[in-house]
C-alpha positions as CSV (number, residue, x, y, z in Angstrom):
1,X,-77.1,-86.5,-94.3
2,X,-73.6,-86.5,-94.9
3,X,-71.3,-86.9,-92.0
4,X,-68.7,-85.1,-93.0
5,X,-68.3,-81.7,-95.3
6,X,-66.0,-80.4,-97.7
7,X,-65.8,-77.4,-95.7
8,X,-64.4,-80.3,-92.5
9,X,-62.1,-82.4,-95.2
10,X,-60.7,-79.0,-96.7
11,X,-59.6,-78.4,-93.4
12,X,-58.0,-81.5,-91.9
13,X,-56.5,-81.9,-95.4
14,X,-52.9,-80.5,-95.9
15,X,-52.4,-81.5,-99.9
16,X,-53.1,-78.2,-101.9
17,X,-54.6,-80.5,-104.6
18,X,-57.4,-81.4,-101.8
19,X,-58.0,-78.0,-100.4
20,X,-58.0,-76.3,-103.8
21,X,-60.7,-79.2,-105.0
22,X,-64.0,-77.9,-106.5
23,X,-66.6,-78.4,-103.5
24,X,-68.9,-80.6,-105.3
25,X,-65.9,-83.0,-106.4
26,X,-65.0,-83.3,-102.8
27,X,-68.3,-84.3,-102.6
28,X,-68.4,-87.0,-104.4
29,X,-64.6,-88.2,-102.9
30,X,-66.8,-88.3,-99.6
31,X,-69.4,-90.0,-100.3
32,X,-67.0,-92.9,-102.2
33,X,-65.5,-93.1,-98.7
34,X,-68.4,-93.0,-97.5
35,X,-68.6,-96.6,-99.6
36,X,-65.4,-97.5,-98.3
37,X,-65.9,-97.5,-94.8
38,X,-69.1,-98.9,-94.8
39,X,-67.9,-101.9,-96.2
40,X,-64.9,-102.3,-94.2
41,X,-67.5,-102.4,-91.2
42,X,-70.1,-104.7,-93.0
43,X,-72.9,-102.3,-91.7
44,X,-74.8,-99.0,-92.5
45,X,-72.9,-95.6,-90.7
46,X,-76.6,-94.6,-90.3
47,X,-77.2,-97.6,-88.0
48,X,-73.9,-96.6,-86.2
49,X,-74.9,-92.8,-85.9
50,X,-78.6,-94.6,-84.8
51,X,-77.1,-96.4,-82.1
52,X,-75.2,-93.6,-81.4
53,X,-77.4,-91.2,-80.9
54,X,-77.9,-90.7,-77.2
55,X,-74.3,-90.4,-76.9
56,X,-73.3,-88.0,-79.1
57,X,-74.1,-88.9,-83.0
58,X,-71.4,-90.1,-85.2
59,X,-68.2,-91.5,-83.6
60,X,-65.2,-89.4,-83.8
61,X,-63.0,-92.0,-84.3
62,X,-65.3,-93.0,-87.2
63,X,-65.5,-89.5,-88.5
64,X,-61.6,-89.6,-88.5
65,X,-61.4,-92.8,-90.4
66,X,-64.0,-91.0,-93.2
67,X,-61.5,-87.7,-93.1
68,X,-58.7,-89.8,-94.4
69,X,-60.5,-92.3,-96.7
70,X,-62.0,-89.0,-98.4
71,X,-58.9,-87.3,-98.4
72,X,-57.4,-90.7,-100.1
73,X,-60.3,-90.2,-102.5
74,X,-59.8,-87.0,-103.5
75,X,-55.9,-87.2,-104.2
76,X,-56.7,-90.1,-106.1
77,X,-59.0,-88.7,-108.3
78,X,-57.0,-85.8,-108.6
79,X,-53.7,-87.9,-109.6
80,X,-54.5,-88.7,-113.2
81,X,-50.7,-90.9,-112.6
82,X,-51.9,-92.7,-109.7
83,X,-55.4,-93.9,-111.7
84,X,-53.6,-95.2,-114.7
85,X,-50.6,-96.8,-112.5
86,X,-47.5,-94.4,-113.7
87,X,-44.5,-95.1,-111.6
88,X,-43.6,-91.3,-111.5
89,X,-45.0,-87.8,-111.9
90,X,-44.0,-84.5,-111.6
91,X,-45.9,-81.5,-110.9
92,X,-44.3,-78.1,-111.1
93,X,-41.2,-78.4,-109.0
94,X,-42.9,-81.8,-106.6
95,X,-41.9,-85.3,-108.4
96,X,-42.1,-88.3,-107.2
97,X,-41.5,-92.5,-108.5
98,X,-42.6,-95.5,-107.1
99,X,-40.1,-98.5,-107.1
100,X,-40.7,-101.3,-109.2
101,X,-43.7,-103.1,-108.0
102,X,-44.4,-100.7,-105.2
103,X,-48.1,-98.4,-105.1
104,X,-49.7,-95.9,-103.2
105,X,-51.1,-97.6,-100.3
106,X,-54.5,-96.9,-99.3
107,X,-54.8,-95.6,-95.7
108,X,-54.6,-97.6,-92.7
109,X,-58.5,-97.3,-90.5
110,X,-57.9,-100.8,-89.0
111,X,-57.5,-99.0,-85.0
112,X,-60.0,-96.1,-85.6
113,X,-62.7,-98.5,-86.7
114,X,-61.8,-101.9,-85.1
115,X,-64.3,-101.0,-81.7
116,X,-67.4,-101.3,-84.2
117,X,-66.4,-104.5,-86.1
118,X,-68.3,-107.5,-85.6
119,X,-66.6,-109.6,-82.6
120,X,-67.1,-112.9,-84.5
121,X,-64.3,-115.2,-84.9
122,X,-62.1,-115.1,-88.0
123,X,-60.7,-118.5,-87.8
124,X,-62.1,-120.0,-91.2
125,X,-60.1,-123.4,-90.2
126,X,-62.4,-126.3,-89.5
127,X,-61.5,-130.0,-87.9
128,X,-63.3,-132.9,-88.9
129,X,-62.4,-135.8,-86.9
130,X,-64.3,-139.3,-88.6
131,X,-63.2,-142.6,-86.8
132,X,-64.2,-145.6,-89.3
133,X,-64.2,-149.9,-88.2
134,X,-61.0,-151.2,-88.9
């Protein structure tokens, strides 16, 4: 079951190039983001819409963080530029160039997903402390 549409992306979307994207493609965009999210929270979004469920399904804030990886997605995969790394592009009368060294940043979910992260510590440091004979 997907957890969000097409229908729900072309909507939220504001890019032409997204809301004028054949259905099925957007689609697909989905369900990379889909990918995407699910690894950023090392778990299953089924488990999360499990757990969920009494509440009230699938998290908004979850759903939000899908709406913009998908809509990242599909402008990507629309952009034949931004998939072979072009520092500029023009379409009709919009352009646009990258400075040296700069890219298209992928979207920032960190705050819409960071209540259904793992709570384990992220210090990889460790101390070893060995006390020899002199």
């Amino acid at each position: 079951m997907p957890y969000i549409t097409p229908e729900e992306l072309i909507i939220y979307s504001d890019f032409n190039s997204v809301k004028n994207r054949n259905p099925e493609k957007l689609k697909m965009d989905i369900l990379e983001a889909e990918m995407d999210l699910q690894a950023a929270l090392s778990k299953s979004l089924a488990d999360i819409k499990n757990s969920n469920a009494e509440e009230s399904g699938f998290p908004e804030t979850l759903k939000l963080a899908l709406l913009r990886l998908s809509q990242f997605r599909a402008l990507y995969n629309t952009s034949e530029a931004m998939q072979k790394g072009y520092s500029s592009e023009k379409i009709s009368d919009y352009s646009y160039s990258l400075a040296n060294g700069e890219s298209i940043n992928y979207p920032d979910i960190s705050n819409l997903i960071a209540d259904y992260l793992d709570k384990k510590s992220t210090d990889k440091r460790k101390f070893r402390f060995r006390m020899g004979a002199f």
